[in-house]
FIDOBA-137479 format. One line per 3 residues: their letters; for each residue x, y, z of N, C-alpha, C. Coordinates in Angstrom, 1 decimal. Example, Ala and Ser with C-alpha at 12.3 -4.5 7.8 and 13.67 -1.06 7.14 Angstrom:
2
as = 13.2:-5.7:7.8:12.3:-4.5:7.8:13.2:-3.3:7.8; 12.8:-2.2:7.1:13.7:-1.1:7.1:12.9:0.0:7.9
***
This chain:
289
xxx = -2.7:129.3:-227.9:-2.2:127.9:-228.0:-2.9:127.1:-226.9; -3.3:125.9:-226.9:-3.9:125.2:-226.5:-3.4:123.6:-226.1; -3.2:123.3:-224.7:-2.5:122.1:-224.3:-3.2:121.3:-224.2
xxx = -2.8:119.8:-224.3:-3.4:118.8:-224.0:-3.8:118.5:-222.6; -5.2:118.1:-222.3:-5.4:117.8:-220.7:-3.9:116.9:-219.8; -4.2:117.5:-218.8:-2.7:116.6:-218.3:-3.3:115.7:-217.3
xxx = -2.5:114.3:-217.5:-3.0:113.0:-217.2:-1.9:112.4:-216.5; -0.9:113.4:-216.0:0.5:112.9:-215.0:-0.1:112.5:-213.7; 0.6:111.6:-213.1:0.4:110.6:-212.2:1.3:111.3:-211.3
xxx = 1.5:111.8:-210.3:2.5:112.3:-209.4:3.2:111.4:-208.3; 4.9:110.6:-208.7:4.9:110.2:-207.8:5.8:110.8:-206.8; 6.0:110.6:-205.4:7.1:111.4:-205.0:8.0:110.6:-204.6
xxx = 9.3:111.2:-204.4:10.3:110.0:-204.0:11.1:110.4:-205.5; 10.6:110.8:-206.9:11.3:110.4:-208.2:10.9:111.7:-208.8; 12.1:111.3:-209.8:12.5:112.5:-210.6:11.1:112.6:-211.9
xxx = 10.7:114.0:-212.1:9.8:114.0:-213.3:9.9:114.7:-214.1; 9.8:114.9:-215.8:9.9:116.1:-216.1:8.6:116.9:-216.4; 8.2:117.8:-215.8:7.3:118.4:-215.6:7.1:119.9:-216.3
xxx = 5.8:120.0:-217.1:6.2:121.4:-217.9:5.4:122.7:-217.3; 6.1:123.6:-217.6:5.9:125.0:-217.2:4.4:125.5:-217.3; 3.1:126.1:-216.7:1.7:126.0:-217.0:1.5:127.4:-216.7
xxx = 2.6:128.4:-215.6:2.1:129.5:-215.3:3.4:130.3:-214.4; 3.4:131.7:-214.8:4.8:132.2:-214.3:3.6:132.7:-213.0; 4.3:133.1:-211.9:3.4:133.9:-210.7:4.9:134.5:-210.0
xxx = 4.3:134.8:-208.9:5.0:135.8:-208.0:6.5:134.7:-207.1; 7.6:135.2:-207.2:8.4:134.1:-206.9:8.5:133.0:-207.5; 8.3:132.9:-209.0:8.2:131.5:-209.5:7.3:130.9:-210.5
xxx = 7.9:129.7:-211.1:6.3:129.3:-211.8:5.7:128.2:-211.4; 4.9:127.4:-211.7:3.8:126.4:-211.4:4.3:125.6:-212.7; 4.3:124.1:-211.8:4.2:123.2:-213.4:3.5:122.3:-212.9
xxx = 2.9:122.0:-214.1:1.8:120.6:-214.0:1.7:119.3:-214.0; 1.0:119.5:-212.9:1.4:117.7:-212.0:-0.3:117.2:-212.1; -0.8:116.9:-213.2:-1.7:116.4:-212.9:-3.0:117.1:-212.6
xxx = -3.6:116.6:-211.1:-5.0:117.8:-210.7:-4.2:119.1:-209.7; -3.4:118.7:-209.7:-1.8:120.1:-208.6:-1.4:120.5:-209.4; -1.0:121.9:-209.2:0.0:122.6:-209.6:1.2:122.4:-208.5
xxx = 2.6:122.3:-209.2:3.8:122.4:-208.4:4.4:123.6:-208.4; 4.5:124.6:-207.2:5.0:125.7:-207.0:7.4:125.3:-207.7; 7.5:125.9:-208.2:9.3:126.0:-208.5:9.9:127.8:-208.4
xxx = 10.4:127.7:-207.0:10.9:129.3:-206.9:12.0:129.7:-207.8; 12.1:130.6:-207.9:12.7:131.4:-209.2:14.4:131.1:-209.4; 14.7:131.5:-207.9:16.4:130.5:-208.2:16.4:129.3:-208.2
xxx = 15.4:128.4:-208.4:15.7:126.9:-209.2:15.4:126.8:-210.6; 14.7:127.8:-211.3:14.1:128.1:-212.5:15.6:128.7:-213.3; 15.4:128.2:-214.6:16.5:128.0:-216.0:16.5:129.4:-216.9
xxx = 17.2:130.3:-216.7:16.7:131.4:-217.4:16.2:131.3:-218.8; 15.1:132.2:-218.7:14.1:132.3:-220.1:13.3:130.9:-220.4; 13.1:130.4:-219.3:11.8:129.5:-219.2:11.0:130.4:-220.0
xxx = 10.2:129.0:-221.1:8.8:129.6:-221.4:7.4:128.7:-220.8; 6.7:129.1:-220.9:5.1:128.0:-220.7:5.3:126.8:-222.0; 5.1:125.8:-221.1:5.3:124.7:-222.0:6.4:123.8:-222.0
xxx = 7.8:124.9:-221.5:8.8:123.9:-220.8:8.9:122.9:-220.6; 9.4:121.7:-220.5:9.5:120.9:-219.5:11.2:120.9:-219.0; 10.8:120.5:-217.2:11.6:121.0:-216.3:11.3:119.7:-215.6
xxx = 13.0:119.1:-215.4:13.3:117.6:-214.1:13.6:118.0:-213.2; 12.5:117.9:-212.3:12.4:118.1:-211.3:12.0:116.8:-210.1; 12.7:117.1:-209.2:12.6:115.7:-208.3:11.7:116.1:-206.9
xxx = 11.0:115.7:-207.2:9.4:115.1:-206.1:9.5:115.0:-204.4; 9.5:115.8:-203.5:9.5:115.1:-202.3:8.3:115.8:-201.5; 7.9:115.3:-200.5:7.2:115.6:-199.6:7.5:117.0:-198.1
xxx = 6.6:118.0:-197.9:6.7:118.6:-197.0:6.1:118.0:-195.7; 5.9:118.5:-194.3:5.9:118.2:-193.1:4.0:117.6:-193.0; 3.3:118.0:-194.1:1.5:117.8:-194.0:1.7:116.2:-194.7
xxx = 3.2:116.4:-196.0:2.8:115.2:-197.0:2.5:115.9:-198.5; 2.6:117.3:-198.8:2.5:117.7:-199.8:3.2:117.6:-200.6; 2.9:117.3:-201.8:4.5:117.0:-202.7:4.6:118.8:-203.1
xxx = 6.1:118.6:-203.4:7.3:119.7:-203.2:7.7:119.3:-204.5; 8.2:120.4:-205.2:9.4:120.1:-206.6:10.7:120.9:-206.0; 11.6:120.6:-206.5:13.0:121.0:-207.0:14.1:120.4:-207.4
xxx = 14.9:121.6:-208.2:15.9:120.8:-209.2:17.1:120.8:-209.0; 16.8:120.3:-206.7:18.2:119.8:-206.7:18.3:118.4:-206.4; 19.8:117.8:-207.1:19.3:115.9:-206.8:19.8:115.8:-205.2
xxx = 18.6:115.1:-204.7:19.0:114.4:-203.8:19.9:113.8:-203.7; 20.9:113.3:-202.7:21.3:112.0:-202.6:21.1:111.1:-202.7; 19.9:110.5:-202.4:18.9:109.3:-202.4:17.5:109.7:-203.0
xxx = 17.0:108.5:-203.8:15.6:108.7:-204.1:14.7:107.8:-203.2; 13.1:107.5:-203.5:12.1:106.5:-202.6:13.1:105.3:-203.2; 13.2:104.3:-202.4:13.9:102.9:-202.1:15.3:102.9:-202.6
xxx = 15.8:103.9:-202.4:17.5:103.8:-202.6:18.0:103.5:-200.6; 19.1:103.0:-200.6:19.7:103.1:-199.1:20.7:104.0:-199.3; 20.6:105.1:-198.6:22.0:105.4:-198.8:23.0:106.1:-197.4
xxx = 24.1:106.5:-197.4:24.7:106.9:-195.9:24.8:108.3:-195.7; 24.1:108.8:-194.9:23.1:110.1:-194.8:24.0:110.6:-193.2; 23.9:111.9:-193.3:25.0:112.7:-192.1:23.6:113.2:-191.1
xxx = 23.1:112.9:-189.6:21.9:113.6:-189.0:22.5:115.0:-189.3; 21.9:115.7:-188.9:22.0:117.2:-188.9:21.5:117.8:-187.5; 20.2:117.1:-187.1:19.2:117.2:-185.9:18.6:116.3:-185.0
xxx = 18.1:116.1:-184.2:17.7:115.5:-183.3:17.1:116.1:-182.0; 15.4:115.4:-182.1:14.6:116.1:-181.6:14.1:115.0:-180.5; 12.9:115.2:-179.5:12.1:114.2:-179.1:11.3:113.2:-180.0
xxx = 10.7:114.2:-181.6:10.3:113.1:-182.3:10.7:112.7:-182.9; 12.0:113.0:-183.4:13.4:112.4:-184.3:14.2:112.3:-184.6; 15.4:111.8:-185.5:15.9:112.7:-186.3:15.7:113.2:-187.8
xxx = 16.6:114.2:-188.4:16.6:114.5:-189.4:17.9:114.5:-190.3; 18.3:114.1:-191.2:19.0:113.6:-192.2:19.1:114.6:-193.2; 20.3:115.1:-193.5:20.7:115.9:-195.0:21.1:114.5:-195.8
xxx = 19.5:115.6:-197.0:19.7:114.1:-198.1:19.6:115.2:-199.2; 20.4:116.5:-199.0:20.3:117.6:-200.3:19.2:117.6:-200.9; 18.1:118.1:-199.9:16.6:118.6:-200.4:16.6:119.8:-199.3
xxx = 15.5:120.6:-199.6:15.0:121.3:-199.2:14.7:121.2:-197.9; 14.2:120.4:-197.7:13.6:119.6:-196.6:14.5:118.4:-196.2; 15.0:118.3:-194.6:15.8:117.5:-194.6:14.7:115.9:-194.3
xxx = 15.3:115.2:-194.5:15.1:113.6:-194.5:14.7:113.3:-193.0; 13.1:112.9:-192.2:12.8:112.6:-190.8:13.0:111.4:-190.9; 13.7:110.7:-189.9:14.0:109.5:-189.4:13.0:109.2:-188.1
xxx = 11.8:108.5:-188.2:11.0:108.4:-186.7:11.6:108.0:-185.3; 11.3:107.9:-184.0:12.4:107.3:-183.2:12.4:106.0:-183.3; 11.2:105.1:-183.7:11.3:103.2:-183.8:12.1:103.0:-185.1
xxx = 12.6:103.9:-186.1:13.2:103.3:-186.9:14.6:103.3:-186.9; 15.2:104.2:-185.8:16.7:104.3:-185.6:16.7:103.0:-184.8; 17.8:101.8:-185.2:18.0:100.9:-184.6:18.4:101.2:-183.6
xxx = 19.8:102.4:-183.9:20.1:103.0:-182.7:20.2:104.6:-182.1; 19.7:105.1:-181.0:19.4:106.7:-181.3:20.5:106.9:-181.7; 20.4:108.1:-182.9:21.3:109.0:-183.7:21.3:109.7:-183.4
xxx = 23.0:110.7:-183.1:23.3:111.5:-182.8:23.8:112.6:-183.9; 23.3:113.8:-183.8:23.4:114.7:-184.2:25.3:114.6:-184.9; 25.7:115.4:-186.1:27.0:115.3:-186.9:27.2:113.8:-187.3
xxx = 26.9:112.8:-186.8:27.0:111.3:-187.1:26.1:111.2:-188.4; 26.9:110.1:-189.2:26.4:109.4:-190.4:25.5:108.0:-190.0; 24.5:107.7:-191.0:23.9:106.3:-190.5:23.3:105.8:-191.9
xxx = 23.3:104.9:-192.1:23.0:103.7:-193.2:21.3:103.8:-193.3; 21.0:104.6:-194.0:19.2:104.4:-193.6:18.4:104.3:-195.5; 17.0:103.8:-195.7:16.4:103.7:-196.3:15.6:104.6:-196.7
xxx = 15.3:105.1:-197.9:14.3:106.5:-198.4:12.8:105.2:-198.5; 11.9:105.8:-197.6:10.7:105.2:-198.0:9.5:106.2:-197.4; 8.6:105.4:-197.5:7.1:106.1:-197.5:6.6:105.2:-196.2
xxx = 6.2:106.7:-194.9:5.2:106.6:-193.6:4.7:105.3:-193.6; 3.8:105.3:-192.8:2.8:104.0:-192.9:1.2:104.3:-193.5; 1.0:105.3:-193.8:0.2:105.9:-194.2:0.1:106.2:-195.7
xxx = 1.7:105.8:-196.1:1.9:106.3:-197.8:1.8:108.1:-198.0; 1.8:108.6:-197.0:1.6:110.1:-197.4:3.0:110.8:-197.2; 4.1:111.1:-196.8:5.6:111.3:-196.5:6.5:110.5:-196.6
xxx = 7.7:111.2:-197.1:8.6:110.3:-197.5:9.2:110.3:-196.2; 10.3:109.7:-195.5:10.9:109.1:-194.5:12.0:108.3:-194.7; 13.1:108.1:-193.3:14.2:107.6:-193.4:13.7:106.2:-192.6
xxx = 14.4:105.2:-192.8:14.9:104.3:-192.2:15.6:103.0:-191.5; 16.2:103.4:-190.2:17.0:102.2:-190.6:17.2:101.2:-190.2; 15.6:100.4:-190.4:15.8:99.1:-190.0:15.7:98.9:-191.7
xxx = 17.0:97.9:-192.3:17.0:97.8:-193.6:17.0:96.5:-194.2; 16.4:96.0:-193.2:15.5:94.6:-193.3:14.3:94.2:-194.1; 13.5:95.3:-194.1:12.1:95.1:-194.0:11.9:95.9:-195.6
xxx = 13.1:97.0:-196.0:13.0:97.7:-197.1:14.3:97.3:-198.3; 15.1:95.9:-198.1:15.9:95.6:-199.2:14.7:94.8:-200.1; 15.6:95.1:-201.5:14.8:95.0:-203.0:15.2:94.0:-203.0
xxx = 14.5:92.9:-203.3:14.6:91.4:-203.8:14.7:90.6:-204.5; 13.9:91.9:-205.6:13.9:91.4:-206.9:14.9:91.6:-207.7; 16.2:91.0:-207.8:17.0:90.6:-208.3:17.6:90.3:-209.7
xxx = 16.1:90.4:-210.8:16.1:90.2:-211.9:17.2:90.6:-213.0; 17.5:92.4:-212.4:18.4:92.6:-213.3:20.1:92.7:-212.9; 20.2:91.5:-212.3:21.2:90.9:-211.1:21.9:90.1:-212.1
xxx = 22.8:89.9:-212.5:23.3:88.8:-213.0:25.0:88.4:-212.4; 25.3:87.1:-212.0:27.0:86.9:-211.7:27.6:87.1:-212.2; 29.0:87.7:-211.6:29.7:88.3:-212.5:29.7:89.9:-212.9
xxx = 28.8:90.4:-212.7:28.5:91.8:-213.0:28.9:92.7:-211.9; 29.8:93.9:-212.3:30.5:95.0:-211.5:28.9:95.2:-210.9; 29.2:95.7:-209.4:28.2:96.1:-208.8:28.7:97.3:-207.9
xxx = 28.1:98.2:-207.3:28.4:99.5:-206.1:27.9:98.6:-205.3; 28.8:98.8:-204.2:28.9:98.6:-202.8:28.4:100.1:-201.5; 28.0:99.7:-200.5:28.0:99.9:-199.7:27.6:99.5:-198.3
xxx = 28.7:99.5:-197.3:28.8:99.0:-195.8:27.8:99.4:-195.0; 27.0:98.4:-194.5:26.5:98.8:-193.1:26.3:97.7:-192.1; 27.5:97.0:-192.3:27.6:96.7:-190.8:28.5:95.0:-191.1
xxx = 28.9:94.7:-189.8:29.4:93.7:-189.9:29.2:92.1:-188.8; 29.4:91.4:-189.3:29.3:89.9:-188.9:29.9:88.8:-189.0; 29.9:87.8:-188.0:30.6:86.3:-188.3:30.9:86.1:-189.4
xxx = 29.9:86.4:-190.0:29.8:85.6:-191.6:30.4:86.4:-192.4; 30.7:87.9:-192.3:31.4:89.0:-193.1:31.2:89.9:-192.6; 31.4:91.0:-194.2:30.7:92.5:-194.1:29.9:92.5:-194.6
xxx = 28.4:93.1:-194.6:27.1:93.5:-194.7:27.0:94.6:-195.9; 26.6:94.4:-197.2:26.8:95.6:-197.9:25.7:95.8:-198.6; 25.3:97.0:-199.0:24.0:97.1:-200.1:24.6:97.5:-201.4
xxx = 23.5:96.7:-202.1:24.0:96.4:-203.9:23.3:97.3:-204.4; 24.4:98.0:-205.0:23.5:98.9:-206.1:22.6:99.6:-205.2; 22.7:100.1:-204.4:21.7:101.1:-203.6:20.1:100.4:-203.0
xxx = 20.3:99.4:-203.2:18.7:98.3:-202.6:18.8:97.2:-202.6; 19.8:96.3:-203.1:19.6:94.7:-203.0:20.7:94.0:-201.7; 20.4:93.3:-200.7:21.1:92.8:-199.6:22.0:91.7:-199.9
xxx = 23.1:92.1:-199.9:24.8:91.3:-200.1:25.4:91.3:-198.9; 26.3:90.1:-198.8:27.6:89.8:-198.0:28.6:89.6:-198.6; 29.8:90.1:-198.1:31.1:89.5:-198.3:31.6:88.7:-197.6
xxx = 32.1:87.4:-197.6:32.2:86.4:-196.8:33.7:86.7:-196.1; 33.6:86.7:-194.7:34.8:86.9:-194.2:36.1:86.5:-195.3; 36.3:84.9:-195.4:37.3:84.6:-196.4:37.6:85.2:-197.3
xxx = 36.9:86.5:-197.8:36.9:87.2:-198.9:37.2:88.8:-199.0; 37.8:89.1:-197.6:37.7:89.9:-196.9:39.1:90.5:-196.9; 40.2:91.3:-197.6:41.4:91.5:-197.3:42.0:93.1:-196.7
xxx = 40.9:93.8:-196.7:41.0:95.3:-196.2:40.4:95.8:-195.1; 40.2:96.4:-194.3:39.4:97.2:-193.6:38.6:98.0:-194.2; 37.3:97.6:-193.5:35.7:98.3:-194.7:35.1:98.6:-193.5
xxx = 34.7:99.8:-193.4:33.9:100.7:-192.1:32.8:100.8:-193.0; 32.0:101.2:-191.8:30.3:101.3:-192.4:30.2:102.7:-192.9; 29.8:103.1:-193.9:29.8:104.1:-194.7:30.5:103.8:-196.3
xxx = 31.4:102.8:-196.2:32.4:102.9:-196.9:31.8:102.5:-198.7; 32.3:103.0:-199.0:31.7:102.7:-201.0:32.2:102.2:-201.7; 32.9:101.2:-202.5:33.1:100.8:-203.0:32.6:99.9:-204.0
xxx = 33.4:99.1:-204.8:33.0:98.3:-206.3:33.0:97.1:-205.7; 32.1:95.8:-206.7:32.2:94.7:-206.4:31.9:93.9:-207.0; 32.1:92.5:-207.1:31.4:91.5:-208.2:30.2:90.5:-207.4
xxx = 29.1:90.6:-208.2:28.5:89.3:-208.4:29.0:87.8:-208.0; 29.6:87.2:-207.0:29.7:85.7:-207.2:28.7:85.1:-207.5; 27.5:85.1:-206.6:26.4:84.2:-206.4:25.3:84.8:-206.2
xxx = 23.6:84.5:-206.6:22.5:84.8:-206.3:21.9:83.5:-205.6; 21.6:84.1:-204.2:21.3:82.7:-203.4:19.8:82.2:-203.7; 19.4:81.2:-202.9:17.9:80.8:-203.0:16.9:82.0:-202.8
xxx = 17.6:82.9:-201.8:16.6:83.9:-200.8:16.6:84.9:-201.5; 17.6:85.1:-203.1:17.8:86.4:-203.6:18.5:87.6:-203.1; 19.4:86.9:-201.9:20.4:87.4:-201.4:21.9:87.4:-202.5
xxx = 22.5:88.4:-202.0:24.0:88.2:-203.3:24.8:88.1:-202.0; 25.8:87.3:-203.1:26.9:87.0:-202.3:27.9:87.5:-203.2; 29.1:88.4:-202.4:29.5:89.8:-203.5:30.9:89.2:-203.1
xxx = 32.1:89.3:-203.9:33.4:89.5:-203.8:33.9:90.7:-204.2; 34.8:90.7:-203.8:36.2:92.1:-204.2:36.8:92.3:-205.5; 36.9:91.4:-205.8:37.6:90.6:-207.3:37.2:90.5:-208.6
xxx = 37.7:90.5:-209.6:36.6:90.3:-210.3:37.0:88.6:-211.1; 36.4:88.4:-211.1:36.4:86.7:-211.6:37.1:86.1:-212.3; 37.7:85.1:-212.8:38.6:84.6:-214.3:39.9:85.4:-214.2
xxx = 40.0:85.6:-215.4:41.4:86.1:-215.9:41.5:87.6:-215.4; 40.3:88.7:-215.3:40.5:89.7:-215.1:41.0:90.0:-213.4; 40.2:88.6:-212.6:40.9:89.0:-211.4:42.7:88.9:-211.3
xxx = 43.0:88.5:-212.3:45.1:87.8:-212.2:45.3:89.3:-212.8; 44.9:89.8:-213.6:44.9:91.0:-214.4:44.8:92.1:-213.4; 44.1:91.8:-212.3:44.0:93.0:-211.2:44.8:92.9:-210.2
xxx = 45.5:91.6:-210.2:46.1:91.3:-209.0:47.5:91.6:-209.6; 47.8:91.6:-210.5:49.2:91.5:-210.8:49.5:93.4:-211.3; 48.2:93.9:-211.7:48.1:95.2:-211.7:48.5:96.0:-210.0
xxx = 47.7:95.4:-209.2:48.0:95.9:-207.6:49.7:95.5:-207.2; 49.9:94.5:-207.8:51.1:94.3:-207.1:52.4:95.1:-207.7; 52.4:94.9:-208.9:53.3:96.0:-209.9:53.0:97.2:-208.8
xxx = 52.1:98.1:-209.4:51.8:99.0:-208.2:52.5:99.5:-207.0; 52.6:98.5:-206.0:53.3:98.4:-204.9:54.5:98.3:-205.1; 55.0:97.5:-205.8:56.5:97.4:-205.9:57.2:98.3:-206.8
xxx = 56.5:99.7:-207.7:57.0:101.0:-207.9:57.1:101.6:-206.5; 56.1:101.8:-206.0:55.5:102.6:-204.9:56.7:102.0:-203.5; 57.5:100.9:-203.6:58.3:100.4:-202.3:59.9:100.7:-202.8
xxx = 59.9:101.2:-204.2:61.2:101.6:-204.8:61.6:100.2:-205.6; 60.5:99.3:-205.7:61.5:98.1:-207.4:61.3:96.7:-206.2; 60.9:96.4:-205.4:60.7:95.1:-204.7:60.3:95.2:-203.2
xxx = 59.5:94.0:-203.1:59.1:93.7:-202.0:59.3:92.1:-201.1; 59.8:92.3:-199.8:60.2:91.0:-199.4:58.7:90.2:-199.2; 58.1:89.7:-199.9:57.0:89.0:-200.3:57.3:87.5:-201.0
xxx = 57.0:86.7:-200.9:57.5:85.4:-201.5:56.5:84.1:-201.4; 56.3:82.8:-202.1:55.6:82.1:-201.6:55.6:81.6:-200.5; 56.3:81.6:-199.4:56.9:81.4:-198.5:56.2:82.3:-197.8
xxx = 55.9:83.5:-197.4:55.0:84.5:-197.3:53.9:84.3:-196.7; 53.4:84.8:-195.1:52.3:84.4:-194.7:51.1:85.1:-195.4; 49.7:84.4:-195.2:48.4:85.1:-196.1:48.5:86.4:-195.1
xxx = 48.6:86.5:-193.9:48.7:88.5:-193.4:49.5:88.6:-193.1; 50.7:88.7:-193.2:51.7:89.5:-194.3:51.3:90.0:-196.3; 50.7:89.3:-197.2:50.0:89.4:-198.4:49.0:90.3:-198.0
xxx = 48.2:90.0:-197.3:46.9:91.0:-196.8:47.3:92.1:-196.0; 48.5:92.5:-195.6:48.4:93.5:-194.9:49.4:94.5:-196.2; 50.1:94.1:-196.9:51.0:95.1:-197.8:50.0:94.7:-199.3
xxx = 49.1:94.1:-199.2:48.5:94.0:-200.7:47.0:93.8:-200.6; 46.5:93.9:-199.7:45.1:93.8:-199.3:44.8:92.6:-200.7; 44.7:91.5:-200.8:44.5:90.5:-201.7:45.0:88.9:-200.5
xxx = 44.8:88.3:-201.2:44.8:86.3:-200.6:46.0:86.1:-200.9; 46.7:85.1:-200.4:47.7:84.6:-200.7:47.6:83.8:-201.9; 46.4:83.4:-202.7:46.2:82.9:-203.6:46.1:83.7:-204.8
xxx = 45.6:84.6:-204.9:45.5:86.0:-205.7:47.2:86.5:-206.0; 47.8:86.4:-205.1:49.0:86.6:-205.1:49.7:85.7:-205.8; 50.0:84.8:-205.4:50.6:83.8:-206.4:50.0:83.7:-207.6
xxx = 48.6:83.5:-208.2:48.6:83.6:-209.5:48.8:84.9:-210.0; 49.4:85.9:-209.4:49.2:87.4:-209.9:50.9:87.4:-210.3; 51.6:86.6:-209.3:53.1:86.6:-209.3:53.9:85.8:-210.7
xxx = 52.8:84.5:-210.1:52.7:83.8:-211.6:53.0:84.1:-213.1; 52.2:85.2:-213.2:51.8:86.0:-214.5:53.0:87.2:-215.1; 53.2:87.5:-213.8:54.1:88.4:-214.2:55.6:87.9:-214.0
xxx = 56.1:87.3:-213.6:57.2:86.3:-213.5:57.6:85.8:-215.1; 56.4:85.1:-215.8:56.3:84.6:-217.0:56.9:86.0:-217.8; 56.4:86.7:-217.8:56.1:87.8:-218.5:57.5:88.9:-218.7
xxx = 58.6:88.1:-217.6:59.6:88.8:-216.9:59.7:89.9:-216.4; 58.4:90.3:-215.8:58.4:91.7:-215.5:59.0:91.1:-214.2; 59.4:90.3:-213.5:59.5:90.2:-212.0:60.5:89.4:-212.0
xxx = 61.2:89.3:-210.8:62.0:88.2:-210.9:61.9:87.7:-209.1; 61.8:86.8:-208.8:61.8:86.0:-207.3:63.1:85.5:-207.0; 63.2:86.2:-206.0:64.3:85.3:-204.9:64.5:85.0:-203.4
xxx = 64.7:84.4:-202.4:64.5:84.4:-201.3:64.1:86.0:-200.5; 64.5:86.8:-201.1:64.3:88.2:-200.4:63.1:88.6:-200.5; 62.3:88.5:-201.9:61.0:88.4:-202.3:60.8:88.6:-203.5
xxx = 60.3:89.8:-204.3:59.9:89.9:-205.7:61.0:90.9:-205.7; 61.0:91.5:-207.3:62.2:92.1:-207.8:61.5:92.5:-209.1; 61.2:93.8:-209.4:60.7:94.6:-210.6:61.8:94.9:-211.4
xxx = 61.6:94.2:-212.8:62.8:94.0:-214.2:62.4:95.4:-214.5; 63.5:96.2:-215.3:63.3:96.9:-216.2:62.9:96.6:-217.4; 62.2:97.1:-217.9:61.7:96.7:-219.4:61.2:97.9:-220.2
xxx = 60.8:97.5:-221.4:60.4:98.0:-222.3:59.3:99.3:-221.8; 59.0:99.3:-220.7:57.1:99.2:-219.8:57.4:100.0:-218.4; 58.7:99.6:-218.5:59.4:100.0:-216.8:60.5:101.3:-216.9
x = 60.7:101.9:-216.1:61.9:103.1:-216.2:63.0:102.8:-215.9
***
């Protein structure tokens, strides 16, 4: 049997599927192109044949040589993600990003030296040379811009790295640079932290501007969801009221005092609730125990 010449492009940093060309000693070889990719035997699928193809994800060794294996990383090339050091040397550190090879962080790219067991917010990219993949975390110079398939309104992943006047500092979707605007702000968010978020705004700069909430009706829908919640969870009511400071609301509901009221609103109507100077009061019903 006879294969077609292989015309694969190798990139590293990304996942490929890549097929089987030759069994050898410890493993087989699949074809990347003008390279063969060495895959040692406990990463290999039992009863591989030649011809296979096998997803295998691409990274670089210590020369720059691309590497296969078919475990997922954490992060791929231009993802950000929050990576645990493991080591630290004079020429760096190193990052467990569940590869073979841990993840080098140079010392000009740690904003600040990393210490060994500590987590840090860093970027999967390529040397200056284009030959090794690399951490980094100045994540300035490596957030994705292009924004295109960004739209408001759209559930987004969050993640924290770091905070300011203006808010908390989060990355979208694993590459695009968002804020949450203090005002918008009802919980305590440490840097590492993950969570969900909405789309408000795409600025001029292709910056997002991200909320907690989700928009329209669905946010009264969530808010009145959170609060029900609480007031099983406090035993049937909470001294909460319009009368009620916004932190007092933010500190037993992580939500605005405006969120609150239309969330109170809703369910009031609905008679799930009933208000009285003490605060809210969960009806029994149809829904309720």
């Amino acid at each position: 049997m006879t294969y077609p010449a292989r015309q694969i492009v190798i990139a590293v940093g990304q996942f490929h599927q890549l097929s089987v060309v030759e069994f050898v000693a410890g493993g087989v070889l699949l074809g990347a192109g003008d390279h063969d990719l060495f895959l040692p035997s406990h990463l290999v699928v039992r009863d591989v044949a030649i011809g296979q193809p096998i997803e295998v994800f691409v990274y670089t060794d210590r020369e720059g040589a691309p590497q296969a294996t078919t475990k997922v990383p954490l992060a791929i090339l231009g993802d950000i993600a929050y990576l645990r050091c493991v080591s630290v040397t004079p020429a760096g550190a190193y990052l467990d990003w569940a590869c073979p090879k841990d993840l080098y962080v140079p010392p000009d790219h740690q904003p600040t030296r990393m210490v060994e067991g500590r987590s840090y917010v860093v970027a999967v990219c390529m040397d200056r040379k284009g030959e090794r993949l690399m951490g980094s975390g100045q994540l300035a110079e490596h957030f994705d811009y292009d924004v295109a398939d960004v739209q408001p309104g759209a559930a987004v992943d969050l993640l924290v790295h770091g905070h300011s006047d203006a808010g908390v500092h989060v990355v979208v979707n694993r590459r695009h640079r968002g804020l949450i605007h203090r005002s918008d702000v009802y919980q305590k968010l440490a840097v590492g932290d993950e969570l969900q978020g909405f789309v408000r705004q795409i600025r001029d700069d292709n910056r997002l501007d991200i909320g907690l909430t989700r928009p329209g009706f669905g946010g009264i829908q969530d808010a009145q969801a959170t609060i029900l919640a609480a007031l099983r969870a406090a035993g049937g009511s909470l001294p909460l009221h319009d009368g009620s400071s916004p932190e007092a609301i933010e500190r037993a509901l992580h939500m605005s005092k405006k969120a609150f009221k239309r969330g109170v609103g809703g369910l009031y109507k609905a008679e799930k609730i009933a208000i009285d100077q003490q605060g809210i009061r969960l009806l029994a019903g149809p829904e309720e125990p």
